[in-house]
C-alpha positions as CSV (number, residue, x, y, z in Angstrom):
1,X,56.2,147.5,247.3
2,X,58.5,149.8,249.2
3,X,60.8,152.4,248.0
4,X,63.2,150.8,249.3
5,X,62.9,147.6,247.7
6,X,64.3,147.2,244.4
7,X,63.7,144.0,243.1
8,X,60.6,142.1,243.6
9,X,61.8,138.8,242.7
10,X,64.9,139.1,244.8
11,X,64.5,135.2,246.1
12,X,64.6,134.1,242.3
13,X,67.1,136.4,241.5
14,X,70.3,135.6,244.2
15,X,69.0,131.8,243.7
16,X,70.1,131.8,239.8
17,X,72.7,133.9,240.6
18,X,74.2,131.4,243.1
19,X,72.8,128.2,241.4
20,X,75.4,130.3,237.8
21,X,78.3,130.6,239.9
22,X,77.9,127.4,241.7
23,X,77.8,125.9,238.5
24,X,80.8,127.4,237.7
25,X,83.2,126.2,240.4
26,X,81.8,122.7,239.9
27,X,82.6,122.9,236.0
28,X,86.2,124.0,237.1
29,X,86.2,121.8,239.8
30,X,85.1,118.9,237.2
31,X,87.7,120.1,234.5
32,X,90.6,120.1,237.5
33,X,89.6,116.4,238.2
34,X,89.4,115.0,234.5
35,X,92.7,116.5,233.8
36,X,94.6,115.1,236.9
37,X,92.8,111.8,235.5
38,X,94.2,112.1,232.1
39,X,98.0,112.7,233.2
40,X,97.7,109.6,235.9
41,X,96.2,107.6,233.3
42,X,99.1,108.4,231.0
43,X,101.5,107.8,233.1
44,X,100.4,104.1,234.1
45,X,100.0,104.2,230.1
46,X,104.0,105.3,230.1
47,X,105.1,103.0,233.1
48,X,103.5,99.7,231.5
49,X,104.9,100.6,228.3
50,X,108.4,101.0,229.8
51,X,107.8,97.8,231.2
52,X,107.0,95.8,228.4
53,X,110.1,97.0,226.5
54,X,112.1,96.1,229.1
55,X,110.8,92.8,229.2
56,X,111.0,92.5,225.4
57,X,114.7,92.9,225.4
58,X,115.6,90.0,228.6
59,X,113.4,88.2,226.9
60,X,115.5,88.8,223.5
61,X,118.7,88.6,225.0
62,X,117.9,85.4,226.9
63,X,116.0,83.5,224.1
64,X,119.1,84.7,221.6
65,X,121.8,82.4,219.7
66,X,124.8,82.0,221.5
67,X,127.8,82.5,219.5
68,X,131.3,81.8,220.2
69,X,133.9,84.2,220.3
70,X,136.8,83.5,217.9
71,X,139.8,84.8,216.5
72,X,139.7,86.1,213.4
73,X,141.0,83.5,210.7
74,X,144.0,86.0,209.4
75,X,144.7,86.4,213.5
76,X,146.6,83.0,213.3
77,X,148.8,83.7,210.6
78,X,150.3,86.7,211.8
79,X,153.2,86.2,214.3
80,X,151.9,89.4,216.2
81,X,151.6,93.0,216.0
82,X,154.0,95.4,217.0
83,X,152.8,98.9,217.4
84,X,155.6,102.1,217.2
85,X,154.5,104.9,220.1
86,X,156.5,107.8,221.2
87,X,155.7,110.6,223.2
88,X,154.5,114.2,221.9
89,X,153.8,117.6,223.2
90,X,149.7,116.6,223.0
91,X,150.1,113.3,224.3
92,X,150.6,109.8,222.8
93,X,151.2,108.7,219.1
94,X,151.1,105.0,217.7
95,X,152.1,104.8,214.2
């Protein structure tokens, strides 16, 4: 050994140290990925969802009773309404 060297496993040494922060960036890199994964898999999730209630409510309003539209029964026995308006300073009043 020389006085100038100063460690004598230096091979073993800058390996592990590159093989830790190698590690590293793939853990990140691993940790980016899933999380991009889990917001793309919740928003198909969100999308279908959307979907379905949407196709809940044609199917609900197309498979629904039909009703007619009347008149109330009190409607026919009344000649007609006549409503009193005049004009105020904030606009319109019916009385």
């Amino acid at each position: 050994m020389t006085a100038t060297d100063t460690a004598p496993f230096g091979f073993l040494t800058g390996a592990a140290a590159f093989l830790r922060r190698s590690m590293g960036l793939f853990g990140k890199a691993l940790l980016a990925f899933v999380f991009i994964l889990v917001a793309g898999i919740i928003a198909i999730a969100t999308a279908a969802a959307g979907i379905a209630l949407a196709c809940f409510a044609v199917m609900i309003r197309l498979v629904g009773t039909r009703q007619e539209q009347t008149a109330p029964d009190n409607f026919a026995d009344q000649q007609g309404i006549t409503l009193e308006a005049r004009q105020t300073p904030r606009g319109w009043t019916v009385e």
